[in-house]
KELUM-16083 format. One record per atom (N, C-alpha, C, O, CB): x, y, z. Coordinates in steps of 0.02 Angstrom, whole numbers, padded with zeros to 5 digits, always signed. Each point is the difference from the previous one (the first is absolute). Glycine has a CB too. Example, Ala and Ser with C-alpha at 12.3 -4.5 7.8 and 13.67 -1.06 7.14 Angstrom:
BEGIN
+00660-00284+00390
-00045+00059+00000
+00045+00060+00000
+00052-00001+00033
-00147-00058+00029
+00077+00112-00098
+00042+00059+00003
-00039+00055+00037
+00025+00055+00008
+00034-00087-00116
// end
This chain:
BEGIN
+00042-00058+00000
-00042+00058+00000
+00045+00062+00000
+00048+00004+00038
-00141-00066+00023
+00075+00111-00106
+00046+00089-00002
-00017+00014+00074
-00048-00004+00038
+00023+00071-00178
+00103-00042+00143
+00006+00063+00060
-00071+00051-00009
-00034+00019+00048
+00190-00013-00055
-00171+00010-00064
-00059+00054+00009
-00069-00032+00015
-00049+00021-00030
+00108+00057-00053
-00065-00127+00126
-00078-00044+00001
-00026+00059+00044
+00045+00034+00026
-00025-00190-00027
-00074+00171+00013
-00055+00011+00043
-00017-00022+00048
-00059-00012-00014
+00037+00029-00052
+00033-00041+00143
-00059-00050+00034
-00004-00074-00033
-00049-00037-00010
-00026+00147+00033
+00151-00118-00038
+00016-00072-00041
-00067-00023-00027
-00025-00048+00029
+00126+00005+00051
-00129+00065-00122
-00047-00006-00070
+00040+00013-00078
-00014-00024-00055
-00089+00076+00140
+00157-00006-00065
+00039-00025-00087
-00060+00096-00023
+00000+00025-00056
+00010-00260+00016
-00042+00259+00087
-00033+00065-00062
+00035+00065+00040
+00031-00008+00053
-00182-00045-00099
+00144+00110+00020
+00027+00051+00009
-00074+00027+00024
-00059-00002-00017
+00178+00007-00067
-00084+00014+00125
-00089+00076+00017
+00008+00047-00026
+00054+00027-00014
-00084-00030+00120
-00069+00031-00128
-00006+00053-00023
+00035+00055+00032
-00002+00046-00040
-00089-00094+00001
+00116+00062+00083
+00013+00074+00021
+00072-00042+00086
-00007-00049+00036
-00181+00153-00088
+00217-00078+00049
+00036+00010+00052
+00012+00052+00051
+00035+00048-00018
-00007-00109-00050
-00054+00057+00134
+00010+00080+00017
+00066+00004+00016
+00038-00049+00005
-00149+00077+00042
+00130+00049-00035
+00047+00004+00030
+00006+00002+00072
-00042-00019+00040
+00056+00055-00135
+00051-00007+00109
+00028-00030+00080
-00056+00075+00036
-00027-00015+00053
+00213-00053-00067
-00203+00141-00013
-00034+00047+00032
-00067-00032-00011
-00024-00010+00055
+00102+00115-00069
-00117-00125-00031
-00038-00026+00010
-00038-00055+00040
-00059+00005+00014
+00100+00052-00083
+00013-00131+00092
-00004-00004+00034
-00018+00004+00086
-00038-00027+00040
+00068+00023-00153
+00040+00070+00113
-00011+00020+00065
-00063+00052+00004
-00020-00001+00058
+00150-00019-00035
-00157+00050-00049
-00074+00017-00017
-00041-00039+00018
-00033+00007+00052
+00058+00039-00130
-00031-00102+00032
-00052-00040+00013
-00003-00033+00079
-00051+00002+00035
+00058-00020-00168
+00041-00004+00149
+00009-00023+00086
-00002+00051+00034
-00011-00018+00057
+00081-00068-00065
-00066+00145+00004
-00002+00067+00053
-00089+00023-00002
-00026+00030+00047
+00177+00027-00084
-00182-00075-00016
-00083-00015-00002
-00029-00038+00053
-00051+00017+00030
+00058-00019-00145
+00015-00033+00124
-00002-00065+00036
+00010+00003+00083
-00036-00021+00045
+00083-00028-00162
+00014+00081+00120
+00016-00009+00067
-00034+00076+00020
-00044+00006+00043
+00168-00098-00048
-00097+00146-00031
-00033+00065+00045
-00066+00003+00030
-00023+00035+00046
+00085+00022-00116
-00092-00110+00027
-00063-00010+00062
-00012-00008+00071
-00051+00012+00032
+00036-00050-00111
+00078+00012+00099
-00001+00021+00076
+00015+00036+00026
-00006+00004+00061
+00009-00061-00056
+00034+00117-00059
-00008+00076+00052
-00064+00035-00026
-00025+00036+00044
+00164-00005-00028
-00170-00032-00071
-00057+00028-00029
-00021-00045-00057
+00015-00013-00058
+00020+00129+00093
-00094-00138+00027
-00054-00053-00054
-00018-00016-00079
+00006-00044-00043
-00050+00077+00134
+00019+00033-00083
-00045+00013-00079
+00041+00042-00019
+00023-00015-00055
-00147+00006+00068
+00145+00060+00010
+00028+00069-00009
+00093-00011-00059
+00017+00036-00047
-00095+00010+00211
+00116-00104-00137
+00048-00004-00043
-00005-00036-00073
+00030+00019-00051
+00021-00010+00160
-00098-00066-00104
+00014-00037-00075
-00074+00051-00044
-00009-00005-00061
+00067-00168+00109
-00092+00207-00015
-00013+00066-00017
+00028+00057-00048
-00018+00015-00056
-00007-00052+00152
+00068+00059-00062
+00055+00049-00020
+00046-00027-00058
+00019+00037-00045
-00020+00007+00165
+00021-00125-00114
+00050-00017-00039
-00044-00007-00073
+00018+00021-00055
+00067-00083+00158
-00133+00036-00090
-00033-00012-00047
-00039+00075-00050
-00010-00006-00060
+00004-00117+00145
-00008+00175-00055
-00016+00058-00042
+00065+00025-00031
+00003+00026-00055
-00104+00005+00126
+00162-00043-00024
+00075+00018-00038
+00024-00042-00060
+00020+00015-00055
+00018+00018+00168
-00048-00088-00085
+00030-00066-00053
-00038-00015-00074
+00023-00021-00053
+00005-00041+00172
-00095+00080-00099
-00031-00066-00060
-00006+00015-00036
-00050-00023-00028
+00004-00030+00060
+00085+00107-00071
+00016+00046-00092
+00042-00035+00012
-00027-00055-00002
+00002+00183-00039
+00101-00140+00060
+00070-00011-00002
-00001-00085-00016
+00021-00022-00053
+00020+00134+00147
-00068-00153-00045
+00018-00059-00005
-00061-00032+00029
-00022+00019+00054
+00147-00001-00054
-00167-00091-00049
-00031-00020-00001
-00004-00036+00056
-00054-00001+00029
+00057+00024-00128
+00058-00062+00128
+00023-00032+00041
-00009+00028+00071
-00046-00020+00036
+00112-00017-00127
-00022+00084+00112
-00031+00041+00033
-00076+00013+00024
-00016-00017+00056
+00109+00042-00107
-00139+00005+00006
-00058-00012-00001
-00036-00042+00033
-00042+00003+00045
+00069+00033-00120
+00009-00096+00033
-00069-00078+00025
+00032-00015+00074
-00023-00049+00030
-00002-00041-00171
+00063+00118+00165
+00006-00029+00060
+00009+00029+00049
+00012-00024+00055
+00013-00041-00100
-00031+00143+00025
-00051+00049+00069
-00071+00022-00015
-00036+00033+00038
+00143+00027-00004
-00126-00086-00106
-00104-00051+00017
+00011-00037+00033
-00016+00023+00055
-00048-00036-00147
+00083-00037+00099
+00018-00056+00035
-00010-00003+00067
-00048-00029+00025
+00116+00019-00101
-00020+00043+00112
+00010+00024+00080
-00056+00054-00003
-00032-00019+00049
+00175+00001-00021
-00176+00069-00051
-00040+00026+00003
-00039-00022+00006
-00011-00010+00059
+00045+00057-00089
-00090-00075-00020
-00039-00061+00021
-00022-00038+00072
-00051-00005+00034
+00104+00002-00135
+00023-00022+00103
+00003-00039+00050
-00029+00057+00086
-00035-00019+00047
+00153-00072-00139
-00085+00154+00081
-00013+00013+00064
-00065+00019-00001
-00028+00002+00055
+00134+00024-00024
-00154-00004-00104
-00080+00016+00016
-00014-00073+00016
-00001-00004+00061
-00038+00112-00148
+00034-00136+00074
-00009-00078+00020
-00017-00014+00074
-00054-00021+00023
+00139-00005-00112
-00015+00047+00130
+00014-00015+00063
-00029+00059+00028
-00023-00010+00056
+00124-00063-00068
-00110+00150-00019
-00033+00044+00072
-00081-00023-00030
-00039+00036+00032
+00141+00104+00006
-00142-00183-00084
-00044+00005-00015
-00014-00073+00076
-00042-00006+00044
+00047+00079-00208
+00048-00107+00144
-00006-00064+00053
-00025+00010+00079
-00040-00028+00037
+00141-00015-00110
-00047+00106+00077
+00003+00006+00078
-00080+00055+00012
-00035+00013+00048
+00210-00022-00029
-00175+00026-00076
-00070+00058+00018
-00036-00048+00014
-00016+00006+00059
+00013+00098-00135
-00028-00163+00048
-00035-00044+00000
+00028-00041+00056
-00056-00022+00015
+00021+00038-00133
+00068-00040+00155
+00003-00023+00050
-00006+00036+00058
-00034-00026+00045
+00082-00037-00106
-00022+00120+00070
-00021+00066+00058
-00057-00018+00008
-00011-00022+00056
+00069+00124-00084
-00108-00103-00012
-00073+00024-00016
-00012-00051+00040
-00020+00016+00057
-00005+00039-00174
+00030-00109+00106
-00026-00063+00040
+00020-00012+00071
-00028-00038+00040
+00028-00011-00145
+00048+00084+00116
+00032-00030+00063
-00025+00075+00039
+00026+00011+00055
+00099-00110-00098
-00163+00137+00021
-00041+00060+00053
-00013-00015+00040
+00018+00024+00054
-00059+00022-00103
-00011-00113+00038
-00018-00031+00062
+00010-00048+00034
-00042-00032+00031
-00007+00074-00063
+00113-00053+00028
+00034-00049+00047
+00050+00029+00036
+00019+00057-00011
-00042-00142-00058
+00054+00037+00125
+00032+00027+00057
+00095+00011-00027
+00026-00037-00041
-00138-00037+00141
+00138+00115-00076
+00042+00050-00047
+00056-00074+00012
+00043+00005-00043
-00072+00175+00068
+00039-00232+00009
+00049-00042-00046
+00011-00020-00031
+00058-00004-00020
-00051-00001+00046
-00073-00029-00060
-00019-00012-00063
+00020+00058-00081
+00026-00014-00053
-00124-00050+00151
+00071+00127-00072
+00042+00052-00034
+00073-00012-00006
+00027-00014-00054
-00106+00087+00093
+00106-00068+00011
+00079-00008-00014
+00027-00078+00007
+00057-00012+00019
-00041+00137+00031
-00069-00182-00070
+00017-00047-00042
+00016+00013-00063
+00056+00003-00026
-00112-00055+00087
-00012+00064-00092
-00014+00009-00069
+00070+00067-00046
+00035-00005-00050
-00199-00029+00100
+00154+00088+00002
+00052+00019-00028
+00082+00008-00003
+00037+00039-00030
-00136-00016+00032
+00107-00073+00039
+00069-00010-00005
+00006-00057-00032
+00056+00004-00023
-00028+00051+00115
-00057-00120-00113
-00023-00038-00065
+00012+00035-00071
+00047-00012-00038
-00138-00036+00116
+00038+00095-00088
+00016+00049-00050
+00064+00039+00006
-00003+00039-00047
-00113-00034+00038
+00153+00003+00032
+00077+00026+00017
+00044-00051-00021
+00048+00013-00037
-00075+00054+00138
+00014-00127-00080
+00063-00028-00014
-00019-00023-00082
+00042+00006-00045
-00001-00050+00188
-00117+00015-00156
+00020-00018-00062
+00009+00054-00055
+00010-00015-00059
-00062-00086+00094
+00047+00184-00004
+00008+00034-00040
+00068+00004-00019
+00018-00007-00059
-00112+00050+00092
+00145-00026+00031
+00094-00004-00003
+00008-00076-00048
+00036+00002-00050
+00006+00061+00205
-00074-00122-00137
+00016-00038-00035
+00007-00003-00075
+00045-00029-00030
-00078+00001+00123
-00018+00063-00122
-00034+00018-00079
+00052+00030-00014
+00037-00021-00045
-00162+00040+00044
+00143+00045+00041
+00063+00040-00015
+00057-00008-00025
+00028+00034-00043
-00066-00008+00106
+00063-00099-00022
+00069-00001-00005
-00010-00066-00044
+00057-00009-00020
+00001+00074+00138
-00084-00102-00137
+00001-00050-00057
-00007+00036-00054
+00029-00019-00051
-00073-00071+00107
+00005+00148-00056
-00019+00032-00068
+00034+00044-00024
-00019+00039-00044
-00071-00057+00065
+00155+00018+00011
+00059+00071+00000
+00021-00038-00045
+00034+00036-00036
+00003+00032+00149
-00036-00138-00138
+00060-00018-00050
-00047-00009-00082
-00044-00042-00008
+00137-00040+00122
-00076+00125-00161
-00034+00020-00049
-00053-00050-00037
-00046+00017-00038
+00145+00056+00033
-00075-00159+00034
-00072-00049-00047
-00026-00017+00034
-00036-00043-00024
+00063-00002-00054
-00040+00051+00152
-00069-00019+00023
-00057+00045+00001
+00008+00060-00012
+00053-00126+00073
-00110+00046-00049
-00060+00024-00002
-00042-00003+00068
+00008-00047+00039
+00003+00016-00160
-00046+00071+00132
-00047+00004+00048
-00035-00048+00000
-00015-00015-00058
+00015+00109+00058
-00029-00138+00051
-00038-00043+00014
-00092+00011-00030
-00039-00037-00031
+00146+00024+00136
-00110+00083-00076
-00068+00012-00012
-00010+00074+00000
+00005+00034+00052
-00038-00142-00004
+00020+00127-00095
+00008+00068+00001
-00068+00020-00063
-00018-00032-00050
+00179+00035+00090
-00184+00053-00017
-00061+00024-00035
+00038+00040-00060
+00045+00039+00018
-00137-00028+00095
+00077-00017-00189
+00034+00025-00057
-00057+00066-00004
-00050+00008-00036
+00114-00136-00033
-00026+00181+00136
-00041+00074-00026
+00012+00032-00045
-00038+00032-00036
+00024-00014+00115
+00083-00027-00081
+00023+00065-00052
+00041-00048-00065
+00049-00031+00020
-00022+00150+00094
-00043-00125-00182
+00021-00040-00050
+00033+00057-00019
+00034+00000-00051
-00115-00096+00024
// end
């Protein structure tokens, strides 16, 4: 098999990003834990003329966090009326599998588990 294989398949990919793009696309990803919605936000009104790549993968993390404050709105809601440990069951549940989503999804081919496709 050529040194130039792909993902040992023997094909070349359509597009290769580069090493800034890259770090783009993973900085989508992770800045969500200093600002939720607010960074793959920003990257994404900056980025998505420049590089396609870029783009699909602060929709991506974007997505993902309407997803999760749509989750937790909807779980708040329910847990009104229950006794507040249960609250800080539920949301420290939603915490960890959120950091979890995070840091698997910092590396540019995975994908979100479950994520609502708001913004195409």
């Amino acid at each position: 098999m050529s040194s130039s294989s792909y993902i040992g398949k023997g094909v070349q990919p359509d597009y290769v990003p580069t090493s800034d793009e890259k770090t783009m696309a993973i900085l989508a990803h992770v800045l969500t834990l200093v600002a939720p919605i607010l960074a793959p936000l920003i990257i994404y009104l900056i980025k998505k003329d420049e590089s396609r790549y870029i783009a699909y993968h602060a929709k991506e993390s974007l997505n993902f966090q309407i997803t999760l404050l749509l989750a937790g709105l909807f779980f708040c809601s329910l847990c009104s009326s229950t006794i507040s440990t249960d609250k800080l069951v539920i949301r420290l549940a939603i915490s960890l599998f959120y950091c979890q989503f995070i840091f698997n999804n910092s590396k540019p081919v995975n994908k979100y588990p479950v994520s609502l496709r708001l913004i195409k």
